[in-house]
N, C-alpha and C positions, 0 to 999 in steps of 0.2 A: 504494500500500500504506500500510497505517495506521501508526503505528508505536507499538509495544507501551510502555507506559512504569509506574514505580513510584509510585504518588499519594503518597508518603512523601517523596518527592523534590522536590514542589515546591514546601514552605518554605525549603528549600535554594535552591533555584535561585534563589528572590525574594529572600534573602539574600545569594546569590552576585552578584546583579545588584547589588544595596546598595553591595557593598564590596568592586565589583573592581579588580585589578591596576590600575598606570600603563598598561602595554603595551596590556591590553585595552580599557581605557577611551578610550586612544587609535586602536585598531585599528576602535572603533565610533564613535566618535564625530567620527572624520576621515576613515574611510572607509565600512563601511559600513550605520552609519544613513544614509547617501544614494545606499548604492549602489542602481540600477535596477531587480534584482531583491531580493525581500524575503529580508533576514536577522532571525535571532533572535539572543538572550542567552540564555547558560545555559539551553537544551532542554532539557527531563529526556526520554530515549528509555530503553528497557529500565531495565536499572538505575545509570544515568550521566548525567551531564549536563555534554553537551557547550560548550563555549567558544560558539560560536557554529552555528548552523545555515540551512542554507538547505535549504526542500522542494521547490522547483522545481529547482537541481539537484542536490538530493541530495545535497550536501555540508556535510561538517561541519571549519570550524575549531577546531583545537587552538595555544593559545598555555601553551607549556611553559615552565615556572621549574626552578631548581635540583633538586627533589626527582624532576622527571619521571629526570634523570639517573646516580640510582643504580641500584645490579642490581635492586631493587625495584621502584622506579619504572619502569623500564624493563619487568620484567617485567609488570607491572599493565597498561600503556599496548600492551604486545602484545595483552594476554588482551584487554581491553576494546577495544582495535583489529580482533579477529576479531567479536568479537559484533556489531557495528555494521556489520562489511563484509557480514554476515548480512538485515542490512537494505538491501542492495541500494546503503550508501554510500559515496562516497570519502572519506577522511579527511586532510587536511594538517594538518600540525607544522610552529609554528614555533616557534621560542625567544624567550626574552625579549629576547634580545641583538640578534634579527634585526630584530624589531618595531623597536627603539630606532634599530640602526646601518643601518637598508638598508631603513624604511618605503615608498618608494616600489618597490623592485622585490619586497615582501612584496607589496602593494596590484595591482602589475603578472601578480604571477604566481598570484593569489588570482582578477582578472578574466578571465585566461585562461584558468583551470580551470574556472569558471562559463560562459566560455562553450562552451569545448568538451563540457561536461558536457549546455547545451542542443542545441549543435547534434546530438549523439547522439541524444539523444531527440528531437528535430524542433521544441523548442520556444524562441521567439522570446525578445530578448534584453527 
């Protein structure tokens, strides 16, 4: 499936790539821009643009800072959490704290989900 996206959104996103976070710069750049199968930067899909994405399994990371954690924030991250499971994808959160204190079992349980997410759909790592 294709997935619907806002063309309004993609100076954003080549901007978000610019001048991201420590967490995520390091979430890509130590894990995975090398990981096996292909991940993006900052996707724009419907009207958001996701942390990180991958199409082959259909998952999308989310690396949350301070603001994800207000009733707002929180609310926002629900409502844009449903539209995206509307695209058939999974979505994991992690915090900035998690990134920083616990990068390898972030990394461990980021490879796990890609791969169970292939072996459901029959496809190779």
């Amino acid at each position: 499936m294709s997935l619907d996206y806002n063309k309004k959104n993609i100076p954003l996103a080549r901007n978000l790539r610019k001048h991201a976070t420590v967490q995520e710069n390091h979430l890509w750049y130590d894990f995975l821009s090398k990981y096996p199968v292909r991940f993006q930067r900052q996707k724009a899909i419907d009207n958001f643009i996701a942390d990180f994405y991958c199409h082959k399994a259909k998952l999308i990371i989310e690396i949350d800072g301070s603001q994800h954690y207000t009733p707002e924030g929180a609310r926002n991250d629900a409502f844009r959490t449903e539209i995206l499971k509307g695209y058939d994808l999974t979505i994991l959160r992690f915090s900035n704290r998690q990134i920083t204190t616990n990068f390898p079992g972030v990394c461990a349980y980021i490879d796990a989900a890609v791969k169970a997410s292939l072996r459901e759909g029959g496809g190779p790592l």
